[in-house]
Structures are given as structure tokens and as C-alpha cells.
N, C-alpha and C positions, 0 to 999 in steps of 0.2 A: 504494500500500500504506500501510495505517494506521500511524502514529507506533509504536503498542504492538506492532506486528508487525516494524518495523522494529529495535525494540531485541529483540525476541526473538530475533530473526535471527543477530545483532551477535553476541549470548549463545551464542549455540550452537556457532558457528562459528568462535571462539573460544574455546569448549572441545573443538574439535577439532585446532583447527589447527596443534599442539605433540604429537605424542603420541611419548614416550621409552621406546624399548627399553632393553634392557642387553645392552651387548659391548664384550670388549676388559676383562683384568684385569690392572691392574697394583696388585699388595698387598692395600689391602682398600677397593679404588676400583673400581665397575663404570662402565664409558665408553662410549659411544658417538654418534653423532653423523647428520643430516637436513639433506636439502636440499629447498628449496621452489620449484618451478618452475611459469611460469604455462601457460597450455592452450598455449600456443605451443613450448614447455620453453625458454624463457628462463630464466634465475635471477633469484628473488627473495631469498629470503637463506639463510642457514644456520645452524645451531646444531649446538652440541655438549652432552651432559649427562652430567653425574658424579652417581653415588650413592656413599654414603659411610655403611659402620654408624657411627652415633655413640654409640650404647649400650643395651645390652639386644634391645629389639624396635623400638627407636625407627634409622631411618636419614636423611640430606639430602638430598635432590635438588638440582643447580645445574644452569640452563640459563642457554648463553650463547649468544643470539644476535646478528648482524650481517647488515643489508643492508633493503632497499626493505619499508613493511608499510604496508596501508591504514588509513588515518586518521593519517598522520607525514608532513609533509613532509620526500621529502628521505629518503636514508639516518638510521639510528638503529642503534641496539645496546641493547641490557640484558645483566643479571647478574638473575636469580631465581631465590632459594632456597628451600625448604620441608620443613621437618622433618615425619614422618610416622610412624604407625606401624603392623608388617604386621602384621596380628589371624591368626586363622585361616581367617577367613570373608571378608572385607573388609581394605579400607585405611582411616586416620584421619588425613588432614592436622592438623596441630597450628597450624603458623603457615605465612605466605608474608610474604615481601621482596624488591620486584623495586624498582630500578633503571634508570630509562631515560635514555640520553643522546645527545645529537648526532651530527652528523659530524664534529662538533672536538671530541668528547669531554665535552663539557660537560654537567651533568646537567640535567636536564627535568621529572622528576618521579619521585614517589616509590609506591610501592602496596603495601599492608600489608595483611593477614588476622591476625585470632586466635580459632583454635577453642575453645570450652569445651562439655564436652561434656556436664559436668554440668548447665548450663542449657541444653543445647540452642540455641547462641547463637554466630555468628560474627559479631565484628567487622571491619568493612573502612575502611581508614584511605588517602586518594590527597590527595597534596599537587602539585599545579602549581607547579612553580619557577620557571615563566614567570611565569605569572600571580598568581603568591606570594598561593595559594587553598589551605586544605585541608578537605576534606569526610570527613564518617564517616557510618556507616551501621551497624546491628546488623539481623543476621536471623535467625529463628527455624528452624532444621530437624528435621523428623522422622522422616527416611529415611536410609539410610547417604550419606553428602556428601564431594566430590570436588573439589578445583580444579584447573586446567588442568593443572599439573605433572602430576599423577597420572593423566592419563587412558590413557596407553598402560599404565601399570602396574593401570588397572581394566579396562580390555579382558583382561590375561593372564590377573589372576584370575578373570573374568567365565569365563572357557575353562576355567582347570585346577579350577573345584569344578563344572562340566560342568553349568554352567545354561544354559537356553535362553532365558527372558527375566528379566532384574530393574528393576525402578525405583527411582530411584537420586534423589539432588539437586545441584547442583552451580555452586559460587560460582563466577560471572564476573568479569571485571576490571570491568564497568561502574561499582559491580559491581551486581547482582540475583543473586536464588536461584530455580531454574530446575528442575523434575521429567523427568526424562528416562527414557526406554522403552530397554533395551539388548537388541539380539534377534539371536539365533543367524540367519542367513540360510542358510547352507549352507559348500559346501568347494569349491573351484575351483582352477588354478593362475595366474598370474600372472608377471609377468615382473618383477624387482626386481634392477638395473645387470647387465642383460645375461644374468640368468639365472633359469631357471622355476623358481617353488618354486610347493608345497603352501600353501595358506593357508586360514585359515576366515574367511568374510565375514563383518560384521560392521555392523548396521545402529543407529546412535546416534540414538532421534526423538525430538522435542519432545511432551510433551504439554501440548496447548492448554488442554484444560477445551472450554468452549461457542465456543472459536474452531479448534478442530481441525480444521476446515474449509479454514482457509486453509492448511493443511501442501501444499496442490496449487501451490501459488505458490513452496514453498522447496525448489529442488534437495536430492536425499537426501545425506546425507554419509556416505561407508563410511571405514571402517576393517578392513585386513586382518592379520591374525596368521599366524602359522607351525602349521602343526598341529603340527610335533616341539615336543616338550616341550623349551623350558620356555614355548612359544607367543609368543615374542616378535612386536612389532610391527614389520611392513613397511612398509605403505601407508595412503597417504589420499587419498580426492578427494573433494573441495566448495567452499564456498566459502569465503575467506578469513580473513574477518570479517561485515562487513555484508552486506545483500544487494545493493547497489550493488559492493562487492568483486568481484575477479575469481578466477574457477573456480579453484585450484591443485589441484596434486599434489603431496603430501609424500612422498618416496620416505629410506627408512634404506641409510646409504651402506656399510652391513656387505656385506662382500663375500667373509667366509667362510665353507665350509661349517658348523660349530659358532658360530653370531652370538650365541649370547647365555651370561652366565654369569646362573641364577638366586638370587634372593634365598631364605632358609630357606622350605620348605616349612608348617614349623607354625613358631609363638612360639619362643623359649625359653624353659626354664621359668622 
């Protein structure tokens, strides 16, 4: 497989590979938490995510994850935050700040975003503290734009304004800016820790341009939601990252009937 298919891959997979519901309210912090296990159901690692209104329409995301991820030797961990804001129609990443560190704790490297949305312009900023390198990058978007934080929270709304497909963009950690297809697939149930639920499928696909061709070479990645309102996200199966990565399943370790507390429905005014 070509170099350029290869980091596509990466891209994508990658913007799945995270995707955070909301459940579990304590004050005015929505929590909950994912586990990733490989085709075998071994454990690869786990995360937990808090949102947090910080003001007005604006709220944070914090994901923290710990344990085994391809392209790290070796266990790792992060903290990454990203302030956001809910529109009526869509979501708006404002910035990201992830932190990545060892297994002794020690940091690694650094990965920064900032949205502007009057230009149409996201910068991304990655510093190697190994290799005490830092590279930036500015990209131009046209389409409503997404980064990994936000993807379980674009599948919810992708469901409750009852669209069947949209196309969307969505910054990677590599990073690149990447056009992606989001498409209703149907309603099925599913099993998620021991127990069947309702869920609507959810098909997340690259689109190539003049290479859309080789989509027969990349496992599909789903994503599944709740059909009760407020459609929180359950499931995932593809690949990890790369396409040399290995197949997982990210399964949401909510295990009660009511799993999700929703964020407002419209703005505030």
C-alpha cells in the first residue's frame, strides 16, 4: 500500500479511535469512561472523559488515557483537553492540548491545535521532547471540522438533527485535514458489558477524491449510538491507528440503564 494511503489510514483511524459519551453527573461535570480491547479482548488501554460548561455555549473536554497504543513503545498515558462550542447545528473545536508521557511519567511530547474560524485556519503545533523537535502546520477548512475529542459528540449530533449523511473535515494528530462521509447505516441491537441495547449504526468513510478506489483495502470503521435520546455512544470496531495496527473494539463501560446526561439542546441565548 502507497505511502499516501498509508497516512490516510493513520488519519482516520485515529479519528475514531476515542469517541466520548456522556454519563455519570457529578455538579456540572458530565463523566464517563472506555475500554479498548484487541480482537482477542485483551486490554489495550482505557480512558476516562470529563466535560465541563466553562461558559456560555462554550464547554472542555478532558481525556485521560493509560495503557498499550500503536506507534508508542511501551505503555504511555496522556491528558487532552479541548475547549468547544455547541452551535445548534454542529460542534466548533476552539483549541486542543494533549500531553503525552511514559511509563515513568515522564513527558514525550506535546500536541496543540488553534481554530480560527474567521480565517478559516487551524493551526497545529507537536513538539518531541525526545527529540527536542517542534513542527507547525496551518490548514485551511471549508466544511464544519472536528478533532478526535469531539467525535463521539459529532456522531450524537449527526443523530439528534436526524441527518442521514453529512460531510464533515476533521484535524488529525499527524496532523492533516481529512473530508469525511458520515452515513446513517441502519438500527440493530448489540451487546455492550453484558447487555442488549438498541443502537443506530453508524458508518464514518474517507473520501479519497481519484483514489477512492483503494477504500476496498481499508476495513470499515463503525460507530454505534443509543437510539434513546440523548443517542449516546457505545461502540467501535476498526482499526486502531495505522493500517499495520490491530483491529480493536472500543466498548463504553456505562452500565446503567439512563448512561448519558445531555448537553443543552439549543445555545443559550
Amino acid at each position: 500500500m502507497n505511502k499516501l494511503l498509508r497516512v490516510f489510514v493513520f488519519a482516520v483511524c485515529l479519528f475514531y479511535a476515542v469517541s466520548p459519551a456522556h454519563s455519570g453527573l457529578e455538579g456540572d461535570v458530565y463523566k464517563t469512561s472506555y475500554v479498548c480491547n484487541d480482537s482477542d479482548g485483551n486490554k489495550r488501554w482505557q480512558a476516562t472523559v470529563e466535560i465541563r460548561l466553562k461558559e456560555g455555549n462554550i464547554y472542555t473536554i478532558t481525556e485521560k488515557m493509560n495503557g498499550l497504543y500503536s506507534g508508542f513503545d511501551g505503555r504511555i498515558s496522556w491528558v487532552a483537553t479541548s475547549d468547544f462550542e455547541r452551535t445548534k447545528d454542529f460542534l466548533k473545536p476552539l483549541n486542543m492540548d494533549q500531553r503525552i508521557f511514559d511509563s515513568g511519567g515522564k513527558p514525550i511530547a506535546v500536541s496543540k491545535q488553534e481554530f480560527n474560524y474567521t480565517e478559516k485556519i487551524v493551526t497545529c503545533v507537536y513538539e518531541d521532547l525526545v527529540k527536542n523537535t517542534v513542527s507547525k502546520k496551518e490548514f485551511v477548512f471549508s466544511k464544519d471540522i472536528i478533532n478526535r475529542l469531539l467525535q463521539g459528540l459529532c456522531g450524537q449530533k449527526f443523530i439528534e438533527t436526524g441527518l442521514i449523511s453529512k460531510e464533515i473535515q476533521v484535524i488529525s494528530p499527524e496532523p492533516a485535514l481529512y473530508d469525511i462521509r458520515i452515513t446513517m447505516v441502519g438500527m440493530e441491537e448489540i451487546e455492550v458489558n453484558g447487555r442488549m441495547r438498541k443502537a443506530y449504526k453508524l458508518y464514518f468513510d474517507p473520501m479519497l477524491g481519484i483514489l477512492n478506489f483503494v477504500k476496498i483495502f481499508i476495513p470499515k470503521s463503525i460507530v454505534w449510538h443509543s437510539t434513546e435520546p440523548i443517542f449516546e455512544w457505545l461502540k467501535y470496531d476498526g482499526l486502531e491507528s495505522s493500517v499495520s495496527s490491530p483491529r480493536v473494539v472500543i466498548i463504553s463501560l456505562d452500565e446503567s440503564m439512563t448512561t448519558s446526561i445531555p448537553l443543552p439542546q439549543e445555545p443559550a441565548p
